[in-house]
ChimeraX commands (.cxc) that place a marker at each C-alpha (Angstrom):
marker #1 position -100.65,-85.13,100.25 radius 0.5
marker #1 position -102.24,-88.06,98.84 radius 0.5
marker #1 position -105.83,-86.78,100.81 radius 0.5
marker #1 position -105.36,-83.40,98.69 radius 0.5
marker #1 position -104.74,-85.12,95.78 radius 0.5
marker #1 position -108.36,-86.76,95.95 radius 0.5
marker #1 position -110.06,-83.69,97.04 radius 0.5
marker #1 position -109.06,-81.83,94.46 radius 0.5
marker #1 position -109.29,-84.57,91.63 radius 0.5
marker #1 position -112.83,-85.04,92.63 radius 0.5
marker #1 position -113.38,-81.78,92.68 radius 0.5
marker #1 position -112.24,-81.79,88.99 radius 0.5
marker #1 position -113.40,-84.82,87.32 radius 0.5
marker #1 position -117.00,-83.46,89.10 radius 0.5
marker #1 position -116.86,-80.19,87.07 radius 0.5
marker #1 position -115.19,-81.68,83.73 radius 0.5
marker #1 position -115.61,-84.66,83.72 radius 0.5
marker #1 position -113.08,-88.20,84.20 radius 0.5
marker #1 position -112.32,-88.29,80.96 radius 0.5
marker #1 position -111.37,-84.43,80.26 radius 0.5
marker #1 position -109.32,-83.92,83.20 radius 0.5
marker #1 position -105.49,-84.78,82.69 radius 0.5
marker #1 position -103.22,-85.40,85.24 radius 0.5
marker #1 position -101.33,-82.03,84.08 radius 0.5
marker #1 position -104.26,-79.88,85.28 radius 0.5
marker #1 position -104.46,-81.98,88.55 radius 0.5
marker #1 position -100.95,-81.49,89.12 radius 0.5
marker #1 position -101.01,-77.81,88.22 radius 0.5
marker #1 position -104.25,-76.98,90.56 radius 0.5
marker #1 position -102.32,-78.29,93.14 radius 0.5
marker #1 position -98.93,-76.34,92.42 radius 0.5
marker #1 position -97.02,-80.03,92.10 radius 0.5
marker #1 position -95.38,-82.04,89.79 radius 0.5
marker #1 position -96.87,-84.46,87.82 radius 0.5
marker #1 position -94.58,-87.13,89.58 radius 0.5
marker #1 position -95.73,-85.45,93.13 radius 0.5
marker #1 position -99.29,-87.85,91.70 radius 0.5
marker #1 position -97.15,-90.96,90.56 radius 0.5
marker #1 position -95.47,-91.46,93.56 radius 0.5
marker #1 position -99.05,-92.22,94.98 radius 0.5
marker #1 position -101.21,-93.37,92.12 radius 0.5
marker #1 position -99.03,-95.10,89.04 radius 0.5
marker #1 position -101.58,-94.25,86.66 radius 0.5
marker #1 position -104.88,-91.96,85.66 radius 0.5
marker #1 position -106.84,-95.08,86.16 radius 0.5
marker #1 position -105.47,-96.03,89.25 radius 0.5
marker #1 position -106.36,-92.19,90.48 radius 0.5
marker #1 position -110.40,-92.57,89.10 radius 0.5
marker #1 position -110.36,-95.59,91.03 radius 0.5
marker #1 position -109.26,-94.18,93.96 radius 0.5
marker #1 position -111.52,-90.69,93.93 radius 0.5
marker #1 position -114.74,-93.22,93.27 radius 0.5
marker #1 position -113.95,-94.75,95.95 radius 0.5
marker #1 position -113.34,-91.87,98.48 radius 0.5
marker #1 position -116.62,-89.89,97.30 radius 0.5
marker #1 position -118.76,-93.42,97.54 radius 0.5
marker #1 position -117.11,-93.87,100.88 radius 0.5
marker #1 position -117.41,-90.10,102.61 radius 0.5
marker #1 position -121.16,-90.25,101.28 radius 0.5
marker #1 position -121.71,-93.99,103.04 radius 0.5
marker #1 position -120.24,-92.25,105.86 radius 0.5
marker #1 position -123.04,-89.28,105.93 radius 0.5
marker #1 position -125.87,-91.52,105.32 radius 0.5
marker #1 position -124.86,-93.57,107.80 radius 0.5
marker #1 position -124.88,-90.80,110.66 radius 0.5
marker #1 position -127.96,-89.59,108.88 radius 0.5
marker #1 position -129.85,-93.01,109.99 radius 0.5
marker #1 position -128.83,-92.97,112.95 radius 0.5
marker #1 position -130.69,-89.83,113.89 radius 0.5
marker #1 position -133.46,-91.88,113.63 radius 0.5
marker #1 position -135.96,-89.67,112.10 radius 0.5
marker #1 position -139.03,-90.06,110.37 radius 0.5
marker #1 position -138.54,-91.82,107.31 radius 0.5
marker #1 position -139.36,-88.94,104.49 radius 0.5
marker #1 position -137.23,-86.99,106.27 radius 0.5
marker #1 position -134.47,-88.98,106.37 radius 0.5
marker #1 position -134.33,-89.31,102.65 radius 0.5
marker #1 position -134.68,-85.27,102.10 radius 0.5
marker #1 position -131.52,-85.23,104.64 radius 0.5
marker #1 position -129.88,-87.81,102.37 radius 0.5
marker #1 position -131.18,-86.03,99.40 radius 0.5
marker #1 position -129.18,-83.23,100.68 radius 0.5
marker #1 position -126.32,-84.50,101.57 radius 0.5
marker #1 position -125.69,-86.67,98.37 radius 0.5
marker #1 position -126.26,-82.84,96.73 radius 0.5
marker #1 position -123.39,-81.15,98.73 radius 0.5
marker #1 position -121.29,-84.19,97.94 radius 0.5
marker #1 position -121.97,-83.58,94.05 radius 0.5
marker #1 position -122.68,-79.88,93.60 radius 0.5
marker #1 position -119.89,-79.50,91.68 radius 0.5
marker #1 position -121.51,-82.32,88.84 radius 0.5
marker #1 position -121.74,-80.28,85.87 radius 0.5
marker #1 position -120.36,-82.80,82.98 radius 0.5
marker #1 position -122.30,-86.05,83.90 radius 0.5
marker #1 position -119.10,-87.74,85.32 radius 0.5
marker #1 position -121.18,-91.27,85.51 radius 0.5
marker #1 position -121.54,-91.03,81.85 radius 0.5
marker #1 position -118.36,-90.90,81.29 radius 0.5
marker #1 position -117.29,-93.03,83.91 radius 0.5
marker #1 position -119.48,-95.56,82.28 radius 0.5
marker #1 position -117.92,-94.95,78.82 radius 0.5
marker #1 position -114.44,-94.83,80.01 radius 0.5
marker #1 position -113.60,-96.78,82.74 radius 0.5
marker #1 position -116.28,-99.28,82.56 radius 0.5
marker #1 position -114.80,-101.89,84.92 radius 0.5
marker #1 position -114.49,-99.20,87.77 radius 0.5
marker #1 position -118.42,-98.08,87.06 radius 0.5
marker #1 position -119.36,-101.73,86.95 radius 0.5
marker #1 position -117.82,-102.00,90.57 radius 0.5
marker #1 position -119.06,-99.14,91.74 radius 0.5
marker #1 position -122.73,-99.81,90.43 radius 0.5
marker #1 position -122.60,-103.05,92.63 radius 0.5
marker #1 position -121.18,-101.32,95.80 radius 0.5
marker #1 position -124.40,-98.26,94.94 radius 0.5
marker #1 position -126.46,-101.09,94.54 radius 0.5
marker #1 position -125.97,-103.47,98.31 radius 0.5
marker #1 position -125.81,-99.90,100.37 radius 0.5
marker #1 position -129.24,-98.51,98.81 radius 0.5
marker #1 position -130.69,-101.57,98.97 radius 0.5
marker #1 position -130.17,-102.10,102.60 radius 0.5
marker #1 position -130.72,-97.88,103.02 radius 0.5
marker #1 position -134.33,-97.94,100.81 radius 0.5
marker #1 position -135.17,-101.32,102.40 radius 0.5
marker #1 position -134.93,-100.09,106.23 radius 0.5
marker #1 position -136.64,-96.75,105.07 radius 0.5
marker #1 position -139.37,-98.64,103.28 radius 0.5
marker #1 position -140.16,-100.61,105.95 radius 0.5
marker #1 position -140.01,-97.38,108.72 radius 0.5
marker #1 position -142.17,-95.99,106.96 radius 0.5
marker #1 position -144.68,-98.60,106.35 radius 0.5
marker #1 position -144.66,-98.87,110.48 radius 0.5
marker #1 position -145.01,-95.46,111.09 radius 0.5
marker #1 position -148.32,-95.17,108.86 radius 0.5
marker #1 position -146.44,-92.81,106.62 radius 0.5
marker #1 position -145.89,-95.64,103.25 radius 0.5
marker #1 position -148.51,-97.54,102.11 radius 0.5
marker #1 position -148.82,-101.45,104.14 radius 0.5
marker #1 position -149.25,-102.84,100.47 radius 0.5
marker #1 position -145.87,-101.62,98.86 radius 0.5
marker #1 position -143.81,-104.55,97.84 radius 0.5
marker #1 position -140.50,-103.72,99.63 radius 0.5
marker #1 position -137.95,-105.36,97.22 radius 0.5
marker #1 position -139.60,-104.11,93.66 radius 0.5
marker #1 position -139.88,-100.48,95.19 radius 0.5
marker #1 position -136.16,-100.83,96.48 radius 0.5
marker #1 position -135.10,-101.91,93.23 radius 0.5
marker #1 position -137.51,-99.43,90.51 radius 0.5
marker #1 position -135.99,-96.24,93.18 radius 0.5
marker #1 position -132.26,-97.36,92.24 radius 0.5
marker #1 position -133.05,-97.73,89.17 radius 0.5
marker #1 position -134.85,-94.53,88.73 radius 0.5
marker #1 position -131.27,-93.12,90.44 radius 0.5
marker #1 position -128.98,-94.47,88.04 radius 0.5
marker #1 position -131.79,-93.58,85.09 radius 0.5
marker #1 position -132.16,-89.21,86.05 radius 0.5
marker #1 position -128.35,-89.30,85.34 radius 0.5
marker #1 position -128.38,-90.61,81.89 radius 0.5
marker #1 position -127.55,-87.31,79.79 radius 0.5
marker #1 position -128.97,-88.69,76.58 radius 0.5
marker #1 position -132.73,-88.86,78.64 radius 0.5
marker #1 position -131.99,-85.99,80.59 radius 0.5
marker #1 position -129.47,-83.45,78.77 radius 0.5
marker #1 position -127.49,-81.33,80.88 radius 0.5
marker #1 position -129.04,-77.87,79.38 radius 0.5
marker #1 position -132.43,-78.85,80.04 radius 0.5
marker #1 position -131.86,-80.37,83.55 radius 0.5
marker #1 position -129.68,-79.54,86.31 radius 0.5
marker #1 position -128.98,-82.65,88.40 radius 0.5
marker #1 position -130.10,-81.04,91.68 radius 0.5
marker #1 position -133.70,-80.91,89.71 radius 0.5
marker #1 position -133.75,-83.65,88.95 radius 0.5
marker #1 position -133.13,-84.98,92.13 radius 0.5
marker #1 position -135.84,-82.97,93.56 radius 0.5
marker #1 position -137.98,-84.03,91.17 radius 0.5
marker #1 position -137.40,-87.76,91.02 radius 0.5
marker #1 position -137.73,-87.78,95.46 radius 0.5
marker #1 position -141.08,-86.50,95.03 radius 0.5
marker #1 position -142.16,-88.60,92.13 radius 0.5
marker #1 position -140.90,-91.64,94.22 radius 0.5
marker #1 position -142.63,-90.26,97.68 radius 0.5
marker #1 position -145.95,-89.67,96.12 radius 0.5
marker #1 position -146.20,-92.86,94.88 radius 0.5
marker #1 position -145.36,-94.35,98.46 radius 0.5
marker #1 position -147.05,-92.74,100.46 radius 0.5
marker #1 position -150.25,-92.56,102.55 radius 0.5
marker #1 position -152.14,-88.94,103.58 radius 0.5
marker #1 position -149.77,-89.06,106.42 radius 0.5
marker #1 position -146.64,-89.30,104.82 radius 0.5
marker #1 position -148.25,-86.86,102.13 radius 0.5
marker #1 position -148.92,-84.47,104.72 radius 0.5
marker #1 position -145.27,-84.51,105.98 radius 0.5
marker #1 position -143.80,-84.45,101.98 radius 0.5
marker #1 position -145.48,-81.28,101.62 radius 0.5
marker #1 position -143.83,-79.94,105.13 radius 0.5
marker #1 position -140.78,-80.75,103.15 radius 0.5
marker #1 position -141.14,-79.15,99.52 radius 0.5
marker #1 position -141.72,-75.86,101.40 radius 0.5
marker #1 position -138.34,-75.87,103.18 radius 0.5
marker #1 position -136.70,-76.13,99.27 radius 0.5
marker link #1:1,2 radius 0.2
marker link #1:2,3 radius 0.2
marker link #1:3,4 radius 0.2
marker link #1:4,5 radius 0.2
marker link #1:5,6 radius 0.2
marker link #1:6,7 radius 0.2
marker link #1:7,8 radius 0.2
marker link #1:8,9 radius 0.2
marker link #1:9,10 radius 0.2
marker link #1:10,11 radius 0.2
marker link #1:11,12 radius 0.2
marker link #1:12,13 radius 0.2
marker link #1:13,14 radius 0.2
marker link #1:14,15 radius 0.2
marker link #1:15,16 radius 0.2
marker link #1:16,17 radius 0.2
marker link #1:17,18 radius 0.2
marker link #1:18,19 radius 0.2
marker link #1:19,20 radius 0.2
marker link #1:20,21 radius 0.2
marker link #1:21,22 radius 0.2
marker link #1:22,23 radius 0.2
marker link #1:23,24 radius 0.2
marker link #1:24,25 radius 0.2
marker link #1:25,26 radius 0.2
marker link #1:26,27 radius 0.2
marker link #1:27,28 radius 0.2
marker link #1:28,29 radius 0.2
marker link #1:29,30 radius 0.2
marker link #1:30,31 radius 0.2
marker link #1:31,32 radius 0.2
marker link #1:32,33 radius 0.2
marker link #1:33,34 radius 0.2
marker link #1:34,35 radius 0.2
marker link #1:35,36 radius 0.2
marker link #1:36,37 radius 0.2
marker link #1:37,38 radius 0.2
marker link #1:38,39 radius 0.2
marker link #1:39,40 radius 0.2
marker link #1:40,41 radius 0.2
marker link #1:41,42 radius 0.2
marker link #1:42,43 radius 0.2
marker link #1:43,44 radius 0.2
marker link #1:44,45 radius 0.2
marker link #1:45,46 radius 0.2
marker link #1:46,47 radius 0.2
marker link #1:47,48 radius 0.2
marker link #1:48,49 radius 0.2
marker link #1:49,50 radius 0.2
marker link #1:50,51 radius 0.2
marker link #1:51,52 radius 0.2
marker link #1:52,53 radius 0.2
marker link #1:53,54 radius 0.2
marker link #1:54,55 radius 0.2
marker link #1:55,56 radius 0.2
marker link #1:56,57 radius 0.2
marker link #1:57,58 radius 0.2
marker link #1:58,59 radius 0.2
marker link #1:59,60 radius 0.2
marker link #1:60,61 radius 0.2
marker link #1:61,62 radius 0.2
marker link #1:62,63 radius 0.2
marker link #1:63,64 radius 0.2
marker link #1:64,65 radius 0.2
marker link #1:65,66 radius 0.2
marker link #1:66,67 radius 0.2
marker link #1:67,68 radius 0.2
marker link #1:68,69 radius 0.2
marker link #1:69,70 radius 0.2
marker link #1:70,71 radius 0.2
marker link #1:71,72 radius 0.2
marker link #1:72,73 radius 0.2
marker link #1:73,74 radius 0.2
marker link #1:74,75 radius 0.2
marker link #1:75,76 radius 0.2
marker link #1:76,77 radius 0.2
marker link #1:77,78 radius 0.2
marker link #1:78,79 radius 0.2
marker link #1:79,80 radius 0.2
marker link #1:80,81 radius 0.2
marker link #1:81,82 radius 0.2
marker link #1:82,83 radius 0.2
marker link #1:83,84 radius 0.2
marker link #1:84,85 radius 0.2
marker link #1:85,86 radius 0.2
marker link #1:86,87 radius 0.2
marker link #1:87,88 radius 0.2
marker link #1:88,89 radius 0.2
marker link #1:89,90 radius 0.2
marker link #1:90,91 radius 0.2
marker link #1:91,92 radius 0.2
marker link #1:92,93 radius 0.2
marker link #1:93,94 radius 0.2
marker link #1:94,95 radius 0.2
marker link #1:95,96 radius 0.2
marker link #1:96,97 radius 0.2
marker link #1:97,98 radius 0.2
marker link #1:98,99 radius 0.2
marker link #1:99,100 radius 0.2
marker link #1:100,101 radius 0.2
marker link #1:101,102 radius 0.2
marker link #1:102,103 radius 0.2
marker link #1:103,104 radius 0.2
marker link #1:104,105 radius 0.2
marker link #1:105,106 radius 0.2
marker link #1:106,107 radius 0.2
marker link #1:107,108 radius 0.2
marker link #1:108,109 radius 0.2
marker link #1:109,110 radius 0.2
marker link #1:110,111 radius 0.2
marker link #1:111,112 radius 0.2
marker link #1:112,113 radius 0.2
marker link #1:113,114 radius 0.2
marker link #1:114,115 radius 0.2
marker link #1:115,116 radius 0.2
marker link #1:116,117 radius 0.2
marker link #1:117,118 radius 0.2
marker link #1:118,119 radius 0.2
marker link #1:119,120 radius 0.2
marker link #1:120,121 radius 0.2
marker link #1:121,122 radius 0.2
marker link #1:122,123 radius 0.2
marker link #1:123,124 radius 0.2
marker link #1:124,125 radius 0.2
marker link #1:125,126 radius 0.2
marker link #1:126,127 radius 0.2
marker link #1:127,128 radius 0.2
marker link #1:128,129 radius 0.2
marker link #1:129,130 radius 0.2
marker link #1:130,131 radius 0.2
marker link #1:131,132 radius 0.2
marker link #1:132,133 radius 0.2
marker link #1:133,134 radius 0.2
marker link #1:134,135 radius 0.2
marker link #1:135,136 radius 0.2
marker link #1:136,137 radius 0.2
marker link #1:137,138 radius 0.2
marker link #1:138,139 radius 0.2
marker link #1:139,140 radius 0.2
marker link #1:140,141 radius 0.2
marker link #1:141,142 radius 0.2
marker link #1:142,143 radius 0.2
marker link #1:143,144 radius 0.2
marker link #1:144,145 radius 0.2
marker link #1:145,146 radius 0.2
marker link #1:146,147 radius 0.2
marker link #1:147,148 radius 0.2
marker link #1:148,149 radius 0.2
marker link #1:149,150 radius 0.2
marker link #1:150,151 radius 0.2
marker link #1:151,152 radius 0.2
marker link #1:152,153 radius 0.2
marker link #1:153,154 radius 0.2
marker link #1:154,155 radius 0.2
marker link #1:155,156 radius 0.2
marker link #1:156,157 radius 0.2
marker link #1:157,158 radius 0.2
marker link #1:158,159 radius 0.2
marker link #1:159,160 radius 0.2
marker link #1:160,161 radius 0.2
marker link #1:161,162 radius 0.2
marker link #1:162,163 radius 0.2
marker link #1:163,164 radius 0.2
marker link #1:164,165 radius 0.2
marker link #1:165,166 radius 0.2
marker link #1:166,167 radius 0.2
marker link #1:167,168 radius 0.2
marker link #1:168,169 radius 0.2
marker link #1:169,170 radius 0.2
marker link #1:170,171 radius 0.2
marker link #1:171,172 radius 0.2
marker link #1:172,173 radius 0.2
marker link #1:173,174 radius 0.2
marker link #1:174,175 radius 0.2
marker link #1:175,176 radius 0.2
marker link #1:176,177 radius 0.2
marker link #1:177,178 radius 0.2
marker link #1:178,179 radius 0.2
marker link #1:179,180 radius 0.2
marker link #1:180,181 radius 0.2
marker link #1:181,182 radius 0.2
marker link #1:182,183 radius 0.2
marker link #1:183,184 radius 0.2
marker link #1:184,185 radius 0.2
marker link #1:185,186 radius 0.2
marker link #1:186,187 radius 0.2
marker link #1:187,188 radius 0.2
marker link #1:188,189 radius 0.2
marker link #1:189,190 radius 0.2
marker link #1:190,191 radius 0.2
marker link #1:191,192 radius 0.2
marker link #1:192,193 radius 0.2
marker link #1:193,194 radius 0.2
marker link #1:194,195 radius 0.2
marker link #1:195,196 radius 0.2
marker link #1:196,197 radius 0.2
marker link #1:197,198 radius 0.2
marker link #1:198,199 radius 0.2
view
């Protein structure tokens, strides 16, 4: 029960948003009682803690397998791309905003988790590619690794990017190939452009 519980909360709090969703609705989508919830999460905070968690871990999870493909490195990131996507296709109420404006000790922990795994994700990628002749040799590793997390946290801030002018997905597309370009040599650019077809 308590695995359906977070499926369908995230699902939820995705689409409406952490704040808007009550633990009513959750309970009624899932044809419970409210205390069916309480007897596994004592509080709405508790629960938001709980679903960040499971949707940071399950998408660790797919990156990892992703990387261990061992493909080329612009590639890999459109597979990531992709699979972060599925993961949030449901993102329709800019959930980190409110997240951030709600529960700001949860986002503040979760920032730092986002932060160590795409460090040590962008880092390795940076540095595949810059072996495999597809990244420039003279990117420095660390600001790049740094100004692309950024840039992730930044596409999701609804005041700079409202919702009814920007669907997340574009954005995503958008910022991947922004970040790419500036990256790579006529190699990788060559292999970026195999990949914008496939979208």
């Amino acid at each position: 029960m308590k695995a359906e519980i977070l499926e369908k909360s995230n699902k939820l709090f995705l689409n409406l948003g952490f704040k808007s969703v009550t633990m009513d609705e959750i309970a009624s989508s899932l044809g419970v009682s409210k205390k069916t919830i309480y007897k596994y999460f004592k509080n709405k905070t508790q629960l938001v803690d709980a679903v960040t968690e499971y949707i940071f871990d399950t998408i660790c999870e797919g990156i990892d397998r992703i990387c261990a493909l061992n493909m080329n490195p612009i590639d890999e990131l459109f597979s990531i791309k992709r699979l972060i996507s599925e993961h949030l296709k449901d993102e329709k109420s800019s959930p980190q905003y409110q997240l951030q404006k709600y529960y700001p000790k949860i986002y503040a922990s979760l920032k730092q988790k986002q932060f160590q795994i795409m460090q040590t994700c962008v880092i390795d990628n940076l540095k595949k590619g810059m072996v495999t002749g597809m990244y420039r040799a003279d990117i420095d590793v660390q600001f790049i690794s740094r100004i692309y997390f950024n840039g992730m946290l930044g596409i999701k801030d609804k005041d700079l990017f409202p919702l009814n002018m920007y669907a997340i997905q574009t954005l995503m597309n958008y910022y991947l190939e922004y970040h790419l370009r500036a990256i790579s040599t006529e190699k990788g650019l060559k292999q970026l452009e195999n990949q914008l077809k496939l979208k």
